[in-house]
TILUM-954275 format. One line per field, with one value per residue (C-alpha): residue number from 1; residue in three letters; x, y, z. Coordinates in steps of 0.05 Angstrom, whole numbers. Each point is the difference from the previous one (the first is absolute). Layout:
residues N
k	c(NUM / ...)
r	c(ALA / ...)
east	c(X / ...)
north	c(Y / ...)
up	c(Z / ...)
This chain:
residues 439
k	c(1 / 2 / 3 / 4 / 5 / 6 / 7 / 8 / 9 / 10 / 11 / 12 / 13 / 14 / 15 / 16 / 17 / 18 / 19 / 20 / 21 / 22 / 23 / 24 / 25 / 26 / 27 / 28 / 29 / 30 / 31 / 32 / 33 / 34 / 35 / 36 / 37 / 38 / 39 / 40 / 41 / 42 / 43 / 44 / 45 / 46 / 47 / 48 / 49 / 50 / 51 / 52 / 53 / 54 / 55 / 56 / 57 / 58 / 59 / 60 / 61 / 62 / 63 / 64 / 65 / 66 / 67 / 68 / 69 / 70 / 71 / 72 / 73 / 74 / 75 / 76 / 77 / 78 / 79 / 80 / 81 / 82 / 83 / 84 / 85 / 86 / 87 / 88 / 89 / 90 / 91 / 92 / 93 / 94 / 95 / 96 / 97 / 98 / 99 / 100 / 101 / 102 / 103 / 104 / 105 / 106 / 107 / 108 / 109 / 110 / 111 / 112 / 113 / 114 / 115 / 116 / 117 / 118 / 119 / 120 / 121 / 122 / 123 / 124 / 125 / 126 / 127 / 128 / 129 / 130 / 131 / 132 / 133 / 134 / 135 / 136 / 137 / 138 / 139 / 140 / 141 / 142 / 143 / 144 / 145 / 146 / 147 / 148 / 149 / 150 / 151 / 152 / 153 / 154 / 155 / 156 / 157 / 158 / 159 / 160 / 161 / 162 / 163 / 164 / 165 / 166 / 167 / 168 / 169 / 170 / 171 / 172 / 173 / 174 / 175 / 176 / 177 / 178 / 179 / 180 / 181 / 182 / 183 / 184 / 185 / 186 / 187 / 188 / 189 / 190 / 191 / 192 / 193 / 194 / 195 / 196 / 197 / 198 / 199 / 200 / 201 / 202 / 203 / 204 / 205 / 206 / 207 / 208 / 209 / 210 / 211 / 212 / 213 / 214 / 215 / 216 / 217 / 218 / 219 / 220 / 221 / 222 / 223 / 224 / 225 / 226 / 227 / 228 / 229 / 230 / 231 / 232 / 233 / 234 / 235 / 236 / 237 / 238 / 239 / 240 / 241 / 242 / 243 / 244 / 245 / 246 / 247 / 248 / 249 / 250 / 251 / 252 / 253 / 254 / 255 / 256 / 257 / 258 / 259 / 260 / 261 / 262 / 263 / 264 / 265 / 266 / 267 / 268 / 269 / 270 / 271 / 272 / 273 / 274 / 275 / 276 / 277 / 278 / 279 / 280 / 281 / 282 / 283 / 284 / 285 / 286 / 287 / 288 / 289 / 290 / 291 / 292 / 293 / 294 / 295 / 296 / 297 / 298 / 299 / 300 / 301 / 302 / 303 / 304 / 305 / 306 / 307 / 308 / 309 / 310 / 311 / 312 / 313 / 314 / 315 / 316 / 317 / 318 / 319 / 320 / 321 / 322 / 323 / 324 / 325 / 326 / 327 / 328 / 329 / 330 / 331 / 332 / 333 / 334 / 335 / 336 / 337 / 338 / 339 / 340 / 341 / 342 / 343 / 344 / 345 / 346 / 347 / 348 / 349 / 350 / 351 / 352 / 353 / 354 / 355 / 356 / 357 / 358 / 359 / 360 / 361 / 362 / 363 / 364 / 365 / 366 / 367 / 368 / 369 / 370 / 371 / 372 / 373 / 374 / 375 / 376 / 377 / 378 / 379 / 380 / 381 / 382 / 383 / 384 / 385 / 386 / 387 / 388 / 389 / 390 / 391 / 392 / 393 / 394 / 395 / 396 / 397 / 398 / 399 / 400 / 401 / 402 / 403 / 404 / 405 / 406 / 407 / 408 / 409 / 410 / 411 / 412 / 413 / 414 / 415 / 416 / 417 / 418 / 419 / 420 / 421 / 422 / 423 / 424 / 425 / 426 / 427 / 428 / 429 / 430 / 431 / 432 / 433 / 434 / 435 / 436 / 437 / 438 / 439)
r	c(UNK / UNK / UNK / UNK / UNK / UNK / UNK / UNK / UNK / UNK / UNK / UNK / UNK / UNK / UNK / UNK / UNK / UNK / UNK / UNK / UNK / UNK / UNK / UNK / UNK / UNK / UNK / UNK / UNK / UNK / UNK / UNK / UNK / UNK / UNK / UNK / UNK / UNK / UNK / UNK / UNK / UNK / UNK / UNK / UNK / UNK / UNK / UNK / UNK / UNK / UNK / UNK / UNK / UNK / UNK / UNK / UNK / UNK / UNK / UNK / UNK / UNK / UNK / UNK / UNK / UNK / UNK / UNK / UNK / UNK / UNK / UNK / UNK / UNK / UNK / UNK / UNK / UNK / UNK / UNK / UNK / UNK / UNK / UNK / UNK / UNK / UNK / UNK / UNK / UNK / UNK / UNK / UNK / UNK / UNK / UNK / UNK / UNK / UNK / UNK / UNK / UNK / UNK / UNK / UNK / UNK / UNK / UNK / UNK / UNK / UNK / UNK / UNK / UNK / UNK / UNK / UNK / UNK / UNK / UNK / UNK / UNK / UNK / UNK / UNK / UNK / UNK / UNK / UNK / UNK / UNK / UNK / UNK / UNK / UNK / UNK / UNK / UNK / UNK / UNK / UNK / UNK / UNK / UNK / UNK / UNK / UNK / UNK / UNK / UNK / UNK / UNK / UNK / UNK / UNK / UNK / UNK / UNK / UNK / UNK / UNK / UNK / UNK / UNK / UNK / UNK / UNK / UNK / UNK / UNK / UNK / UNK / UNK / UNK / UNK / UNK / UNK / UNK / UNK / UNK / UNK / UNK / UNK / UNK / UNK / UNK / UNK / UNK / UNK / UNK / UNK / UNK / UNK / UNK / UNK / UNK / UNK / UNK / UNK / UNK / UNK / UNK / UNK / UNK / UNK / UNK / UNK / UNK / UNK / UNK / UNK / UNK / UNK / UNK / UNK / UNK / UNK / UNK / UNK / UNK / UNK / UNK / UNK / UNK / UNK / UNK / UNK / UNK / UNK / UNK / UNK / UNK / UNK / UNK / UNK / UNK / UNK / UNK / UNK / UNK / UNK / UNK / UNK / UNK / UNK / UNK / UNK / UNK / UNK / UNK / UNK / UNK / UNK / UNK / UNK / UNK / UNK / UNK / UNK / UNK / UNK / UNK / UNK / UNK / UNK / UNK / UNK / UNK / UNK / UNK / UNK / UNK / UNK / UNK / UNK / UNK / UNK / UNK / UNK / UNK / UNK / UNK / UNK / UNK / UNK / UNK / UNK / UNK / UNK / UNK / UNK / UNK / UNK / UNK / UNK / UNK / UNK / UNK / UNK / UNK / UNK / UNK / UNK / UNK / UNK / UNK / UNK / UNK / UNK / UNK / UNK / UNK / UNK / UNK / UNK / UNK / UNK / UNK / UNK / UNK / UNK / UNK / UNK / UNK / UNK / UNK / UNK / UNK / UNK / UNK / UNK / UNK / UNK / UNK / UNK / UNK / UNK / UNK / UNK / UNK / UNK / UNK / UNK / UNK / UNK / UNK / UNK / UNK / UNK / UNK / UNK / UNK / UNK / UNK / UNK / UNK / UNK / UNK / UNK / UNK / UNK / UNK / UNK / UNK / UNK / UNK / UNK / UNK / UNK / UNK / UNK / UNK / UNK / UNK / UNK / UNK / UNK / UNK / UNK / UNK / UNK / UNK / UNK / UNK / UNK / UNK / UNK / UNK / UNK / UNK / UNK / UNK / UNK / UNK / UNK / UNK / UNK / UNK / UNK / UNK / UNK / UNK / UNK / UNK / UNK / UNK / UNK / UNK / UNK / UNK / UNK / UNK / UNK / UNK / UNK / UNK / UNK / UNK / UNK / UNK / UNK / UNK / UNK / UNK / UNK / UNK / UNK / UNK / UNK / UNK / UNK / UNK / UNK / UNK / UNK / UNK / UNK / UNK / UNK)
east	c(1704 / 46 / 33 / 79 / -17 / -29 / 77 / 32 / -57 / 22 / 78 / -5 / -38 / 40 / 81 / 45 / 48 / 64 / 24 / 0 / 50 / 37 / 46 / -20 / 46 / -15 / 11 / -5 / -45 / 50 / -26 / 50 / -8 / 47 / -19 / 18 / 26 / -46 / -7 / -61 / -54 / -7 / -53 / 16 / -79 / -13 / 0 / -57 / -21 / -77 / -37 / 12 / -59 / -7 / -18 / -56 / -67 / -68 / -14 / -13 / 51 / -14 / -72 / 38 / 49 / -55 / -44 / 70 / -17 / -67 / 1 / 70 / 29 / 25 / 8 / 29 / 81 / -6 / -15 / -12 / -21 / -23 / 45 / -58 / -19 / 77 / -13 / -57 / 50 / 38 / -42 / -35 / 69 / 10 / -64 / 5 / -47 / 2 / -64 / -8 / -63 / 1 / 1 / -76 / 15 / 67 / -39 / -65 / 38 / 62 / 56 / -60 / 14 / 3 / 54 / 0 / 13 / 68 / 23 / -29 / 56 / 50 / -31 / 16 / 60 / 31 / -33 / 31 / 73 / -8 / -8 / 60 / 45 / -21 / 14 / 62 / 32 / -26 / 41 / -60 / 25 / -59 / -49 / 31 / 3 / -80 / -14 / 47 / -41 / -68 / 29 / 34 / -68 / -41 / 46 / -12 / -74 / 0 / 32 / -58 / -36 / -29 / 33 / 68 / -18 / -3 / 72 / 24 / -21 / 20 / 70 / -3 / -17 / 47 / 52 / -28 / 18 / 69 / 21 / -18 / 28 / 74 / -5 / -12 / 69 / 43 / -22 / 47 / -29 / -45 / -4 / 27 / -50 / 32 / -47 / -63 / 15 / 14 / -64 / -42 / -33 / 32 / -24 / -39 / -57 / -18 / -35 / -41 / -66 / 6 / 15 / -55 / -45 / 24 / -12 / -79 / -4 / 19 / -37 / -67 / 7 / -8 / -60 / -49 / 58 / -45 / 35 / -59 / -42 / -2 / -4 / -61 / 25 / -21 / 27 / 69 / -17 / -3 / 56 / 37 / -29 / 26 / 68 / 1 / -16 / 55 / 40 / -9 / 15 / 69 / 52 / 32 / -28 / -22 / 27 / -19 / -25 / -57 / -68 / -14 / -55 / 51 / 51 / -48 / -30 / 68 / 19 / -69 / -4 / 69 / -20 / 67 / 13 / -72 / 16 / 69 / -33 / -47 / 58 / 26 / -64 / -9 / 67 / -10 / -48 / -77 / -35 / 6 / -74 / -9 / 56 / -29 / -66 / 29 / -12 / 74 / -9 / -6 / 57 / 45 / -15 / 5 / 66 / 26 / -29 / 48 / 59 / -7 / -1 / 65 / 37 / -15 / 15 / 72 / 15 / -36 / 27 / 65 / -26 / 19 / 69 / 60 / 9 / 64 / -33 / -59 / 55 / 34 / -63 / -34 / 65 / 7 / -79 / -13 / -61 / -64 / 2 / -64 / -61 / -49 / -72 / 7 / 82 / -32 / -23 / 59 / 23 / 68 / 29 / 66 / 4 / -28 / 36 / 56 / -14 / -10 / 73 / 25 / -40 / 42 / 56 / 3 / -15 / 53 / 42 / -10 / -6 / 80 / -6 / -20 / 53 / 61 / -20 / 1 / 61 / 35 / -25 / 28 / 70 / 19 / -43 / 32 / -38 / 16 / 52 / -52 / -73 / 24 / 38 / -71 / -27 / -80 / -30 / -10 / -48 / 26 / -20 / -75 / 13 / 60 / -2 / 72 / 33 / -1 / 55 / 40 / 68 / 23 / 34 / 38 / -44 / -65 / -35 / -28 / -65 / -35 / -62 / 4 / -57 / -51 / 18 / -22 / 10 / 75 / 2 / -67 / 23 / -60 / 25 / 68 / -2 / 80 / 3 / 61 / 3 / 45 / 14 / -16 / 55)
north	c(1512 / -39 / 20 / -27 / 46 / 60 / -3 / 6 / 59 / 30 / -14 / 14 / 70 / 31 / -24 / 9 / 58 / 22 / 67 / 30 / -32 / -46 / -51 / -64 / -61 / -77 / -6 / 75 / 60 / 53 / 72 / 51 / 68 / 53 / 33 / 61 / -14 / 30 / -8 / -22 / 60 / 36 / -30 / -58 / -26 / 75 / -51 / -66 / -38 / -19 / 55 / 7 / 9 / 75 / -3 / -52 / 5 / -52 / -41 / -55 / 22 / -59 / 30 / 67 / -26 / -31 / 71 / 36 / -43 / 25 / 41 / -15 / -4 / -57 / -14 / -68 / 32 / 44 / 2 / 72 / 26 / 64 / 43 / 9 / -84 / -6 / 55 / -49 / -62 / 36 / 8 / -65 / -31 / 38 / -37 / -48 / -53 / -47 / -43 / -36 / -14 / -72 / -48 / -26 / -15 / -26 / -57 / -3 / 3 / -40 / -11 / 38 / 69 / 58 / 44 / 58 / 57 / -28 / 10 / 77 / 7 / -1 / 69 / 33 / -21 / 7 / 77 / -2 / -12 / 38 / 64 / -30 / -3 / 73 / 27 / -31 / 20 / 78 / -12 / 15 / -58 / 19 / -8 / -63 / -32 / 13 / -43 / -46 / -12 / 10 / -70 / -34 / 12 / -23 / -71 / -15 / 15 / -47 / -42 / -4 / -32 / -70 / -34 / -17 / 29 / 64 / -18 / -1 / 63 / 36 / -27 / 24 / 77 / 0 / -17 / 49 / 61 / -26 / 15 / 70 / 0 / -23 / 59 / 48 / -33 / 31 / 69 / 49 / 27 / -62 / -13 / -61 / -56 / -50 / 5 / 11 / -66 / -28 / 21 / -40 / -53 / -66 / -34 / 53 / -38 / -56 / -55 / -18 / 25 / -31 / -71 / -7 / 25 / -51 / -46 / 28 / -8 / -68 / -26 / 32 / -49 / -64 / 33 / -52 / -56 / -10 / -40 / 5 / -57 / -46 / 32 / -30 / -19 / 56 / 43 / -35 / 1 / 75 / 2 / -35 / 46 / 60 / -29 / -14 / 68 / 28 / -42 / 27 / 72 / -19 / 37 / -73 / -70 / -16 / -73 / -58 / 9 / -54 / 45 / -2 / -53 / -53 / 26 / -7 / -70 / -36 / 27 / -23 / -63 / -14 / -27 / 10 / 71 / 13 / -21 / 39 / 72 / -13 / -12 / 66 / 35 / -31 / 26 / 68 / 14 / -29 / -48 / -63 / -24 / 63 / -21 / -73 / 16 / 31 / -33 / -11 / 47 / 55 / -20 / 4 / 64 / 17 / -27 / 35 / 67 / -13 / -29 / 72 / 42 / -42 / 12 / 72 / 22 / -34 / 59 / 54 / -17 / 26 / 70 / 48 / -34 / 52 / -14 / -34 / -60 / 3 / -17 / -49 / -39 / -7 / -31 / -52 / -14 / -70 / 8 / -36 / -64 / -30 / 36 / 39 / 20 / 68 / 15 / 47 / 49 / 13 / 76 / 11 / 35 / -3 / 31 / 65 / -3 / -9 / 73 / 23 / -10 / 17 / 70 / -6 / -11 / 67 / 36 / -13 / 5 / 81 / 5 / -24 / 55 / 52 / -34 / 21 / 76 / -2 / -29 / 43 / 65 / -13 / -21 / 48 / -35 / -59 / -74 / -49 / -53 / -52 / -2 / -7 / 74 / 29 / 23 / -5 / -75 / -35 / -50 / -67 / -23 / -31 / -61 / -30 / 29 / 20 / 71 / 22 / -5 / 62 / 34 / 59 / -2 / 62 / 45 / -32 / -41 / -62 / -32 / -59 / -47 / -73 / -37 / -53 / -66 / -18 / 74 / 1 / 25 / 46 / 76 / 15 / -37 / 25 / 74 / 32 / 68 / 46 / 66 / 49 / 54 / 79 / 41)
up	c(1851 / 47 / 52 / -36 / -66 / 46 / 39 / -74 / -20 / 59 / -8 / -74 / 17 / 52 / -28 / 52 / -31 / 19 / -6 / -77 / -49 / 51 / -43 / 3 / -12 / -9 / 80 / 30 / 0 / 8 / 32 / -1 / 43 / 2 / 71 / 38 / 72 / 53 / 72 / 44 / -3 / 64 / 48 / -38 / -16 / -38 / -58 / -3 / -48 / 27 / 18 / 84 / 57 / -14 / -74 / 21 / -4 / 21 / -58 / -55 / -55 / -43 / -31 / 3 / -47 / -52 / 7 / -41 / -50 / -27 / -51 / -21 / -66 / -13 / -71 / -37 / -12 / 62 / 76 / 29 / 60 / 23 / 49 / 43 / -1 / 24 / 51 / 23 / 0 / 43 / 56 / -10 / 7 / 64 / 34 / 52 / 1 / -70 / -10 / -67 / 13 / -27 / 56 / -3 / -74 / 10 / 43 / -54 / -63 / 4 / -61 / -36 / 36 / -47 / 8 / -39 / 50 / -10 / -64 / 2 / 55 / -54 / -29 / 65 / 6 / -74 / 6 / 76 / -30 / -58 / 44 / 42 / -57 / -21 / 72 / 3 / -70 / 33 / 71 / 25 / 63 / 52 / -54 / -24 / 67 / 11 / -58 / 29 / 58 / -36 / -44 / 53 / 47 / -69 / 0 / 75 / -6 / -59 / 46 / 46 / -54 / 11 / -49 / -28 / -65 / 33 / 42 / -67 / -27 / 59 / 3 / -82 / 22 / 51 / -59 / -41 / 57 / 4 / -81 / 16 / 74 / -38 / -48 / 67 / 31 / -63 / 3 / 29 / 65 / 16 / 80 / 23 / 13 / 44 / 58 / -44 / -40 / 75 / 27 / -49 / 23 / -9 / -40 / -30 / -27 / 42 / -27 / 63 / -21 / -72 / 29 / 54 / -62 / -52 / 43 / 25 / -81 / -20 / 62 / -17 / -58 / 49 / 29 / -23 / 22 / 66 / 64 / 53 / -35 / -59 / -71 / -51 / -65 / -37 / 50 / -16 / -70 / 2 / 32 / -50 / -53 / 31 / 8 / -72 / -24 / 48 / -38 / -60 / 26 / 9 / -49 / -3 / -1 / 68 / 23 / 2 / -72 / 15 / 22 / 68 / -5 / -26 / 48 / 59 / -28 / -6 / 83 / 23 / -21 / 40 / 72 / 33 / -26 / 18 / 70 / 6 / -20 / 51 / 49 / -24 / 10 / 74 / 7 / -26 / 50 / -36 / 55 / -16 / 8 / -56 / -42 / -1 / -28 / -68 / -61 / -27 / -56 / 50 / 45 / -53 / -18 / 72 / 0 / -64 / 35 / 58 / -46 / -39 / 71 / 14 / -53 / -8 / 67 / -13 / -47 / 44 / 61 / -23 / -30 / 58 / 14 / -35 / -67 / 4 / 55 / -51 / -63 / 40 / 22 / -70 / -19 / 49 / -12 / -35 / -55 / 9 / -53 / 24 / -40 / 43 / -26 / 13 / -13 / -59 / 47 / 34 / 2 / -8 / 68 / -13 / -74 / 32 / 62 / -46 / -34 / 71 / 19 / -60 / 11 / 66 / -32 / -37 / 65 / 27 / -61 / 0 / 80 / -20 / -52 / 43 / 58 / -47 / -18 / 75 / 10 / -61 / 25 / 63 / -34 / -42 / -68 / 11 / -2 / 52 / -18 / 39 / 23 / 72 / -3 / -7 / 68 / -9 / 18 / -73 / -19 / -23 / -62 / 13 / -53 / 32 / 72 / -18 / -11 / -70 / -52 / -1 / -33 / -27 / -68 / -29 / 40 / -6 / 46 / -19 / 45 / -20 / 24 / 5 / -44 / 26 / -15 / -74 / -24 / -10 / -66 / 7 / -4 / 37 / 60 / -5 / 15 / -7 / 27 / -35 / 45 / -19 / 43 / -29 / 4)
């Protein structure tokens, strides 16, 4: 299966829900909360939401987490697990040292790398939220707030997975533990969790580990593409063969539509773009008495290899900036028009960067959340006429770099996220908070 249709199995398997019946219009999601005011608990960290030192233990959590599965039932209309497997999920979650154990067959196996550890994830966390939503409906807020952590911990440890597959699933879970989290805000009596949302890591899944490994993967697939010495023909040949069949993996027609033999014949025969790859290769670092004894079907596959590292690393370079820089500088970026061999392998950074700020986003949306029960229990239930009345530092909004919208109408304060360009009329991408204070 390739790598584009494994993103939408794991988009299309962990949705991205908001809380329970918001109202969704042809431009908005609208989530309304009716919340009790409520002051800073007292120390002011008696509340987390990942699991702190003390609660630690030594530890791979990752085969932890598959051992609650055995002996599960898990039946076609209905996923169910045991009280005492979620016990176990618990403490797995609360180990410190995640290893998915994948790395030599990252490097062996390529686009071809089986991933189903992965979608057995999503059983641990629909049971995970399940039990969430039950402890919340009960008040039962200390209890809730463990499986808080025990998901949140679940998404970052998913995080540390090698793969942006796995960056996607764990930005998913971490979407799943805020529907619940939402419900906890409107019951009476629920603690304020201003510095709890604050002390979350931002961002909370990083996609570090997920990058370096997509790109350990795709470049296992050039490891026959040899630049120490000249390359037979049938060493070319299956080269060319591989290429081909990678080809056909793809969930779309791979371009140029021609198979790589004809592509590769029609360059080769051309002395002066010959000559200029090998240029480029000189130039990208290959000595030049090496470059010079490749035949030319080689040095143009030498130079696709390095057209394909360019081009790829003009989208990652950008990953770690904040989500507004990265927003602004895929805008300004001019497309590729000439064709490159190997364009069909390129991953797609920026789509799950792009669900990485948007999981931002919504952070920071309820850190403003929690900001105004603060502000209204220390004002006599009253909401702020502006953000800048409230006291506490707040985030800006992580899409535009900007504060967030905000006013209060007839009572009711209204708090809304700025979509990514292209997603104007997407309600998933435009979040509107209503809060309404309880009287």
């Amino acid at each position: 299966m390739s790598r584009t249709l494994l993103c939408g199995v794991a988009l299309a398997a962990f949705a991205l829900p908001a809380r329970a019946e918001p109202t969704i219009t042809s431009t908005e999601m609208v989530i309304r909360l009716t919340v009790q005011p409520m002051p800073a608990p007292k120390p002011a960290l008696r509340y987390l939401l990942l699991p702190d030192l003390k609660e630690m233990t030594p530890g791979n959590p990752i085969p932890n987490y598959l051992r609650c599965l055995l002996d599960q039932d898990f039946t076609a209309d209905r996923e169910t697990l045991s009280r005492s497997a979620l016990r176990q999920v618990d403490r797995a979650a609360r180990m410190d040292k995640p290893d998915w154990q994948i790395l030599l067959k990252l490097k062996t196996d390529g686009i071809g790398l089986l991933l189903p550890d992965l979608q057995k994830m999503r059983f641990l966390a629909s049971a995970l939220q399940e039990r969430f939503h039950d402890e919340v409906a009960q008040r039962r807020f200390d209890d809730a707030l463990r499986t808080a952590k025990t998901m949140f911990a679940l998404s970052r440890h998913m995080g540390e997975h090698p793969t942006l597959i796995g960056d996607l699933v764990a930005i998913a879970i971490a979407f799943v533990t805020i529907n619940p989290l939402e419900e906890m805000l409107e019951q009476p009596g629920c603690p304020n969790l201003y510095w709890a949302l604050t002390s979350l890591p931002n961002p909370l899944i990083s996609l570090n580990t997920g990058l370096e490994g997509d790109r350990v993967l795709l470049l296992s697939e050039f490891h026959e593409l040899d630049d120490s010495t000249p390359m037979s023909k049938d060493q070319i040949n299956k080269l060319i063969q591989h290429i081909d069949k990678l080809r056909k993996m793809e969930a779309k027609p791979a371009k140029p539509k021609e198979g790589a033999r004809a592509w590769l014949n029609a360059r080769a025969k051309d002395e002066k773009l010959v000559e200029a790859a090998r240029r480029r290769l000189i130039e990208y670092g290959i000595p030049q008495e090496r470059v010079l004894r490749f035949p030319a079907d080689q040095v143009i596959l030498l130079d696709e290899k390095r057209e394909y590292e360019e081009r790829r690393d003009e989208y990652m370079k950008l990953m770690n900036l904040p989500t507004w820089q990265v927003e602004a500088m895929t805008a300004r970026a001019k497309p590729n028009k000439k064709p490159a061999l190997f364009d069909f392998l390129q991953i797609a950074p920026y789509k799950v960067r792009r669900a990485q700020g948007r999981l931002e986003q919504r952070i920071a949306l309820l850190r403003h959340v929690e900001a105004l029960r603060l502000y209204a229990a220390e004002h006599d239930g009253k909401l702020p006429d502006k953000l800048s009345d409230i006291d506490v530092p707040l985030p800006d909004d992580p899409v535009t770099g900007k504060p967030f919208a905000y006013k209060v109408e007839e009572g009711t304060a209204h708090l809304r996220g700025s979509p990514p360009r292209g997603e104007e009329k997407n309600p998933a991408y435009n979040v509107h908070y209503e809060i309404t204070l309880r009287k």
